[in-house]
Each structure stands twice: as structure tokens, then as C-alpha cells.
C-alpha positions as CSV (number, residue, x, y, z in Angstrom):
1,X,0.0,0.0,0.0
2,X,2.6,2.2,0.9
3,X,4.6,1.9,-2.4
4,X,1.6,3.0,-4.0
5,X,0.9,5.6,-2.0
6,X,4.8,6.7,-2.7
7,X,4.4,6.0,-6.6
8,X,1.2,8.2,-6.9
9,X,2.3,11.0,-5.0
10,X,5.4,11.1,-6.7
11,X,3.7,11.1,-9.9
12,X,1.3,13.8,-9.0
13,X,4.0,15.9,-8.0
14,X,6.4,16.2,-10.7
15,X,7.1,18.6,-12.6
16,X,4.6,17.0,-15.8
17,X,1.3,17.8,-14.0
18,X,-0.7,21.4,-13.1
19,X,0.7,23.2,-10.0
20,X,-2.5,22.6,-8.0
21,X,-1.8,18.6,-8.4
22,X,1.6,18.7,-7.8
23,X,0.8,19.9,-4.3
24,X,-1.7,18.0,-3.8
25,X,0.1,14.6,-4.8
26,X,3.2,16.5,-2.4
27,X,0.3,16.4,0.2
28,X,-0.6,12.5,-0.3
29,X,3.2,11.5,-0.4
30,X,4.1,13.9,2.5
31,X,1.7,13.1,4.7
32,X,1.3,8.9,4.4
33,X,4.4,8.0,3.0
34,X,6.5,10.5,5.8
35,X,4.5,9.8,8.3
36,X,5.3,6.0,8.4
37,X,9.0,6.6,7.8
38,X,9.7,9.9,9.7
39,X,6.6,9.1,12.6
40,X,4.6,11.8,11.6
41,X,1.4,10.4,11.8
42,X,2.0,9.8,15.6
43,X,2.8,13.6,15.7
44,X,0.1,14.7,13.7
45,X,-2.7,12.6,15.6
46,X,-1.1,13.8,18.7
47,X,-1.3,17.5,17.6
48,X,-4.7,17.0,16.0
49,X,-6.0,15.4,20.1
50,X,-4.2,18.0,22.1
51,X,-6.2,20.6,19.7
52,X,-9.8,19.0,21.3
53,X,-8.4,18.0,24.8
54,X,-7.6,21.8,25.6
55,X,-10.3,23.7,23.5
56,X,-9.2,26.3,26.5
57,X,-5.9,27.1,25.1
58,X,-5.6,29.8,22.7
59,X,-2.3,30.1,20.7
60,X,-2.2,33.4,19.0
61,X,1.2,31.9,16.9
62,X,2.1,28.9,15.5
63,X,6.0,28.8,14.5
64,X,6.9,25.8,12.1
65,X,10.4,24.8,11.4
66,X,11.1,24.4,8.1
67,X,8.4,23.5,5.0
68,X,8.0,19.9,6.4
69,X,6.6,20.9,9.6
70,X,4.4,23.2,7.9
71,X,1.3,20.8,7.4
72,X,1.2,19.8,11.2
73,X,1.6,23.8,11.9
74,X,-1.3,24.2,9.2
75,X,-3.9,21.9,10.8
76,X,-3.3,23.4,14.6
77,X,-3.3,27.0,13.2
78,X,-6.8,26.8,11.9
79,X,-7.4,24.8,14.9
80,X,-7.0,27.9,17.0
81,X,-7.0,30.4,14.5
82,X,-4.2,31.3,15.1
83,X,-1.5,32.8,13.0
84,X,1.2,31.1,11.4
85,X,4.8,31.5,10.5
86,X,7.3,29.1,8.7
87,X,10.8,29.5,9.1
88,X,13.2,28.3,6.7
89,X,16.4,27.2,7.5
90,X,17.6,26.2,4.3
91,X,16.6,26.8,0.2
92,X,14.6,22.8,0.4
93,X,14.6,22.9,-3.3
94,X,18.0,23.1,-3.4
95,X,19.1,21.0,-0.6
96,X,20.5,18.2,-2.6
97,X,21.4,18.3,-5.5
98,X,24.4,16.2,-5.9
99,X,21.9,13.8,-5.2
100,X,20.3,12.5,-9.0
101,X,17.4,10.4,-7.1
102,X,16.6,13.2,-4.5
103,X,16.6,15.5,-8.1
104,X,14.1,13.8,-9.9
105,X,12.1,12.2,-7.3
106,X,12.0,14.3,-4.2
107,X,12.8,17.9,-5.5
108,X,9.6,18.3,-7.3
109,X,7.4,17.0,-3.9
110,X,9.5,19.6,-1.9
111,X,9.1,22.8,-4.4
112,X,4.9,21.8,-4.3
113,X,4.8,21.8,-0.5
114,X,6.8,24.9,0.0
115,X,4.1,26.5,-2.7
116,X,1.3,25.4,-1.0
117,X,1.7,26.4,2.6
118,X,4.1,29.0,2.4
119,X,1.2,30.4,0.5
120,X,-1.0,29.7,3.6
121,X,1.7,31.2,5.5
122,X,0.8,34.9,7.5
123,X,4.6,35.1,7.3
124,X,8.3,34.0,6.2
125,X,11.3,33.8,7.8
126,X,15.0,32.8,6.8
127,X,18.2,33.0,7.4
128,X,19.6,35.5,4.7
129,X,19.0,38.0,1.6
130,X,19.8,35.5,-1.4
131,X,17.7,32.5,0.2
132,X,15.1,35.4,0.4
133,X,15.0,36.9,-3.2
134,X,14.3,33.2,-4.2
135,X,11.4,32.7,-2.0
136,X,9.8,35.9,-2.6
137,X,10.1,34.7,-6.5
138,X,8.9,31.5,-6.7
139,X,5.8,31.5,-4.3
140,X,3.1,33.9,-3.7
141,X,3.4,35.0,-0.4
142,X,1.5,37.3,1.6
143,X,4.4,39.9,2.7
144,X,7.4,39.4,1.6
145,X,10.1,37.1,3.4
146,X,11.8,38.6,6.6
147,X,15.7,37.9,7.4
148,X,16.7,36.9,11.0
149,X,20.0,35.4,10.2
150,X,20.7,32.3,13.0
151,X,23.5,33.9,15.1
152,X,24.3,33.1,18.9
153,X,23.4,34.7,21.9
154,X,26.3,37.4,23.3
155,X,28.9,35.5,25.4
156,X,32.3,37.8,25.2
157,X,35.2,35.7,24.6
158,X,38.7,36.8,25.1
159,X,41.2,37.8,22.8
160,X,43.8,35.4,22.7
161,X,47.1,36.0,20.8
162,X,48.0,33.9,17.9
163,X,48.7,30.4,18.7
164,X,51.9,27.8,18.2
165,X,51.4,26.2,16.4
166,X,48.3,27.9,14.5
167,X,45.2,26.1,14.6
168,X,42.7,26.3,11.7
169,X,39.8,24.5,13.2
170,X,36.1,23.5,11.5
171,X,33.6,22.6,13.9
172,X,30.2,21.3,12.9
173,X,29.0,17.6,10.7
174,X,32.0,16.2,9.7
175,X,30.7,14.1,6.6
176,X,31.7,14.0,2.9
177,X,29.0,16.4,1.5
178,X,31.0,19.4,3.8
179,X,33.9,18.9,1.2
180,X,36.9,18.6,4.2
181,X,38.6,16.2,1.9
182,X,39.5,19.0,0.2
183,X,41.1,20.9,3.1
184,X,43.1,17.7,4.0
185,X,44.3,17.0,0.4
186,X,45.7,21.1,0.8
187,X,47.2,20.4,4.1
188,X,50.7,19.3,2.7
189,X,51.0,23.1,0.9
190,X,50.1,24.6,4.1
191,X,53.4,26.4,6.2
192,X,54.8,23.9,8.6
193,X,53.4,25.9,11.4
194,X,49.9,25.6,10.4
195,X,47.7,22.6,12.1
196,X,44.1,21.2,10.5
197,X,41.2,20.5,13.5
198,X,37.9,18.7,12.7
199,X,35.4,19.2,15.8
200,X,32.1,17.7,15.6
201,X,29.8,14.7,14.6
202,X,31.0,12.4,12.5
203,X,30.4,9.4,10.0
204,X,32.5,7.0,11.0
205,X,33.5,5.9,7.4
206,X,34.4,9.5,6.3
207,X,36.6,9.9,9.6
208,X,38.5,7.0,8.4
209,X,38.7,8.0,4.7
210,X,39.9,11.5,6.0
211,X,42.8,9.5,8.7
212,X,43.8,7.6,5.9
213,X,44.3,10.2,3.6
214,X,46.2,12.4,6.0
215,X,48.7,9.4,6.4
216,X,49.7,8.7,2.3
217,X,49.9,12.5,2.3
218,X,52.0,12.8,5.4
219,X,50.6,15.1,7.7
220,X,48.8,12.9,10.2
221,X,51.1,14.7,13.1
222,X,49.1,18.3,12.0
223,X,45.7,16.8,11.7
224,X,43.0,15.7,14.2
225,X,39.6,15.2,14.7
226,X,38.1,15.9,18.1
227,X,34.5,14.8,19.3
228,X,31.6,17.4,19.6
229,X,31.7,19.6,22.6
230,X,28.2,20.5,24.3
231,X,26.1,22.8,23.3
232,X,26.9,26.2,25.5
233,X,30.7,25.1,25.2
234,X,30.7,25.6,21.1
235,X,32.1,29.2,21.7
236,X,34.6,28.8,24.3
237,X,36.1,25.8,22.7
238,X,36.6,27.5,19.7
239,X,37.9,30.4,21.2
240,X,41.2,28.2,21.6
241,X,41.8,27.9,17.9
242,X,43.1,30.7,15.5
243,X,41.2,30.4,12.1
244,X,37.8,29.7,11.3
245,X,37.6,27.5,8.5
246,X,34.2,26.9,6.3
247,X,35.1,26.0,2.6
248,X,32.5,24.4,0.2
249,X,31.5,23.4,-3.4
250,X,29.0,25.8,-5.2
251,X,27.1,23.4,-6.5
252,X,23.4,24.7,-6.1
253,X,21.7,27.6,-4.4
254,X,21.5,26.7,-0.7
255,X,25.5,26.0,-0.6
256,X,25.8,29.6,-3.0
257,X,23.9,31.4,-0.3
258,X,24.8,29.5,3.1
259,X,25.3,32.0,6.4
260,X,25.3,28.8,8.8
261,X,25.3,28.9,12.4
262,X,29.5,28.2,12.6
263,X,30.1,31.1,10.7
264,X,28.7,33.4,13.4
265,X,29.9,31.4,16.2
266,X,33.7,31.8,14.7
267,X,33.0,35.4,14.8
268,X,31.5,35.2,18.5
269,X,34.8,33.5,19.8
270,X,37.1,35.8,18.5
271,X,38.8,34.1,15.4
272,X,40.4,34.8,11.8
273,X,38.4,33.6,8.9
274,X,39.3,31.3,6.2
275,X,36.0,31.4,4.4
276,X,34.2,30.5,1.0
277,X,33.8,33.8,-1.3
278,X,30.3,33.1,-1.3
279,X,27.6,35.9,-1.1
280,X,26.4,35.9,2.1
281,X,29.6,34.8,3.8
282,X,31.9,37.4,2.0
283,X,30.1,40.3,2.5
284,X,30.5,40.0,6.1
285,X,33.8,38.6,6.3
286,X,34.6,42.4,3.9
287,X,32.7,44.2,5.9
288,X,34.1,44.0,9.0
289,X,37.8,42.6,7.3
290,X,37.4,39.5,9.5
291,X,39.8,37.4,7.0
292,X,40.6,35.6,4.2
293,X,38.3,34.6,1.4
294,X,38.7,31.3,-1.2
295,X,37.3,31.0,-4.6
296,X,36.2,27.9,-5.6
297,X,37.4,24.6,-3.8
298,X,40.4,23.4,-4.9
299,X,43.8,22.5,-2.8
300,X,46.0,25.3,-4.2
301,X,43.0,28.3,-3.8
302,X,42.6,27.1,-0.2
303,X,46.4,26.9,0.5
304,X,47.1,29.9,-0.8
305,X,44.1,31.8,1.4
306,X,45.8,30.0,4.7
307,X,49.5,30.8,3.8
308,X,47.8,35.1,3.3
309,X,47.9,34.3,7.5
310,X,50.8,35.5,9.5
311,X,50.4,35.8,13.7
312,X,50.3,39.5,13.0
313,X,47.3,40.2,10.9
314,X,45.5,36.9,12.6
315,X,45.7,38.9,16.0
316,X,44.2,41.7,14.1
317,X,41.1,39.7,12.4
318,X,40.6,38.1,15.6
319,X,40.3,41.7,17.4
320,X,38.0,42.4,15.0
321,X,36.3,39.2,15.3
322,X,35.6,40.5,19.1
323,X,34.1,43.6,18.2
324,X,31.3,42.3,15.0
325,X,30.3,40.2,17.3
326,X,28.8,43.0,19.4
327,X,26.4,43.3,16.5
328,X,26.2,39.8,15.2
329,X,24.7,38.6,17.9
330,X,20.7,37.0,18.8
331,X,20.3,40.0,21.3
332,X,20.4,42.5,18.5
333,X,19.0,40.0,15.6
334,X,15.7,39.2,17.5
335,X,14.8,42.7,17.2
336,X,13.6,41.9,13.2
337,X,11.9,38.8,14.7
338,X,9.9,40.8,17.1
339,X,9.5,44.3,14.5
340,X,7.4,41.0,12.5
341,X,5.2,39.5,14.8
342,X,3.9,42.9,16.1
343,X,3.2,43.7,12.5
344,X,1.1,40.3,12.4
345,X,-1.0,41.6,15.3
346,X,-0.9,45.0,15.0
């Protein structure tokens, strides 16, 4: 049953049929063929209960993470009616596309349910300018989408002087599609006094891929890979490192206009930036001369960008470093949040 569940809906929603049935086949496939795989039907039942248990409780707002909460959000928003505002994290139709199956199968499902409810939405939310321009064109919303970038709450770090050796340090998922092959493969053109750190979770097969290939390239005593930290430690750990490091492929839209959460938190501990000269990313990084920028992916450009670092002008960016983050921080970002739901209820 559930194959054919899958099979229809996926039909319905391709790209071959009107854009009314291509969301509602995304609705079919979403909601029976998810549910079973994802538990969504035990969250959606539960949701759709607590709605008649507490007829008492009025929710003025209903916040949904991302386009595939959005039809759980829908149903208890018109429970209550209530308002509702999705927030997307990410471009979804461009999430994967190094992925030919996601591509032709799942891509089309996503693009119909972001249509239809972000349609439905009172408002939008994301987490920069370019994922906005391309939300605003290809659904009809009701206002236009709202920016409140994802950046951490205040917590002042100290400035600490250029390490020895220098640590370049990534923290975050430490799996192929984040491309830290590459930096490994550039290690051996880095200066000797220049050390590679991987923080984070990890698939084990990539971390052994990545050991491996640090020991046939000889610089297994200047790379490591260290287990995540908890959550409210993110900052002060990587206040211990020198450079920021977030270099990826621009292969689709969402990796063109990514402002992720490491980004800001390497400015909120104080550090240098070695970072993709990608929209988003680079304006900041020029802005507030935070570092060095890398075009396109390859050993040499990335080399080159860590060798621009001396101990002199990394003391510098990480001064800097100290000082954006007295702007980029949630204290001082929420304010947009806030300006947008008392517009809603004004």
C-alpha cells in the first residue's frame, strides 16, 4: 500500500502535471508516505488530540520549522485560529542536488509543499538575503520574506594572541558532503606551522577516509579530529583555535547562499576567517575585514588563502572578530523577529 501511496504521489508531483496537483500529490506523499518513515502520523494525531483536549488554550502563533513541519503547523493553526509563520532554514529545493534520485524524485514533492503552505503562511522567515530573493520569487506570499539570520546569543570571549602552532579549526558535521577532503588534500602546501582540527559529529567511514588520507599524504602529526563539545561550550572551545575555517562546493543555491550557524559562532569566539567567497559569507567577512576569502574549492586556492595568515594580521582579524560580534549577535538579531510579529497583530 505504501509503495503505491509513494508511486502516486510522486507522480502527482512532478514537474509534468498542473501546480495545483503537484501539491496536492506532495500532500498525499508527505503526509502517508513520511509519516510511516519519519513518525509523523504519531505527531500529527497527537497534535490534532491535544487541539480537542484543551479547547481552552488559545495560541495566537504557531512557528513551524522548516516546509516539512508546515502541514502539522497548518492543521493546529486553523485549529486555533491562530496565526502562522514558517521559518526556513535552508533553500529545500536546493538542498541536494548532488543527489540525482533526490533531483528527480524528491525535489519536485518539496518545491509543491513549499508552494502550498508558504502560500498559507501569515509570514516567512530565513536565514539570509539571497535564500530570500528566491522565496519571494517563486511562491506567492503574503508579505514578503523577513531575514533573522541564525547567530548566537552574546557571550564575550577573550582575545587570545596567535597560537603555536596555528590552529585552523572547522567545527560542525564532519561528513563527505562538507567537502573537508579537500582541506586535508591542501594540508601538505600549508606552512609547517599551520595545524588542521575537525570538531564535531561524524560518519565513521568519512573519519577513516579522511585519517587515511592524512597518512599517504603525510601530515597525520598536524591533523586531528576531536568529538563534539556540548552545546553552551561551542564558543569557548573554539575560542582556543586561531582560524575559522568553512570552505564548500558551489554546487546549487542553498551551498551559494549559506550564512550557517559556525560562521557566526567563529566570529563570536574571536577568530580569523578562512572562508568561501560566497555571497552571504563574504560580504561579512569584507565588511568587517574578518579574514581571508577562497574562490572555488580546490587545494591550491585554499592553501594559498591559509598561507595570506601570519600571527600579525590573525591577532588583528581576531580583534576584530571580538568587536562584530557585538552586533552579530541574537540580542540584536531578534529585534527583526519581534518588529514581525507585532506587525502580524498590530
Amino acid at each position: 500500500m505504501s509503495i503505491l501511496v509513494r508511486r502516486a504521489g510522486q507522480v502527482l508531483a512532478s514537474a509534468k502535471v498542473p501546480s495545483l496537483l503537484r501539491q496536492y500529490g506532495a500532500r498525499i506523499h508527505g503526509r502517508f508516505v513520511e509519516g510511516f518513515e519519519c513518525k509523523r502520523i504519531v505527531i500529527r494525531n497527537y497534535a490534532k488530540k491535544a487541539t480537542h483536549r484543551h479547547p481552552d488554550q488559545k495560541p495566537s502563533l504557531v512557528l513551524c520549522h522548516d516546509y516539512f513541519t508546515a502541514d502539522i503547523g497548518w492543521q493546529v493553526a486553523r485549529s486555533f485560529r491562530a496565526r502562522m509563520v514558517i521559518d526556513c532554514h535552508e533553500y529545500a529545493p536546493g538542498q541536494y542536488m548532488q543527489d540525482p534520485l533526490w533531483v528527480r524524485w524528491h525535489r519536485p514533492r518539496v518545491i509543491a509543499l513549499q508552494q502550498y503552505f508558504l502560500s498559507r503562511a501569515d509570514a516567512v522567515t530565513t536565514v539570509c538575503e539571497g535564500i530570500a530573493g528566491l522565496l519571494n520569487a517563486e511562491n506567492k506570499l503574503k508579505r514578503p520574506v523577513r531575514v533573522v539570520r541564525s547567530v548566537p546569543f552574546f557571550v564575550e570571549q577573550p582575545f587570545r594572541p596567535a597560537g603555536n602552532p596555528l590552529t585552523v579549526m572547522y567545527h560542525g558535521e564532519i561528513y563527505a558532503s562538507r567537502g573537508l577532503h579537500f582541506a586535508v588534500r591542501s594540508l601538505p602546501l600549508w606552512r609547517p606551522e599551520f595545524r588542521l582540527v575537525l570538531r564535531g559529529y561524524s560518519d565513521p567511514s568519512y573519519v577513516e577516509e579522511l585519517q587515511h588520507l592524512a597518512n599517504e599524504l603525510g601530515v597525520a602529526d598536524r591533523f586531528s579530529i576531536e568529538p563534539p563539545v556540548a552545546f553552551h561550550e561551542i564558543v569557548p572551545a573554539a575560542n582556543r583555535a586561531d582560524i575559522g575555517y568553512f570552505v564548500h562546493q558551489d554546487i546549487s543555491p542553498q551551498r551559494r547562499f549559506a550564512l550557517p550557524n559556525k560562521f557566526f559562532e567563529y566570529i563570536m569566539a574571536g577568530l580569523a576567517l578562512c572562508i568561501s567567497d560566497l555571497p552571504e559569507m563574504a560580504r561579512l567577512v569584507r565588511q568587517y575585514d574578518l579574514g581571508a576569502l577562497v574562490t572555488g574549492c580546490d587545494e591550491k586556492a585554499i592553501a594559498d588563502a591559509i598561507n595570506s595568515f601570519d600571527r600579525e594580521n590573525i591577532d588583528a582579524y581576531k580583534k576584530r572578530s571580538i568587536e562584530a560580534a557585538r552586533q552579530l549577535n541574537w540580542e540584536a538579531e531578534s529585534r527583526h523577529m519581534l518588529s514581525l510579529y507585532e506587525e502580524l497583530f498590530r
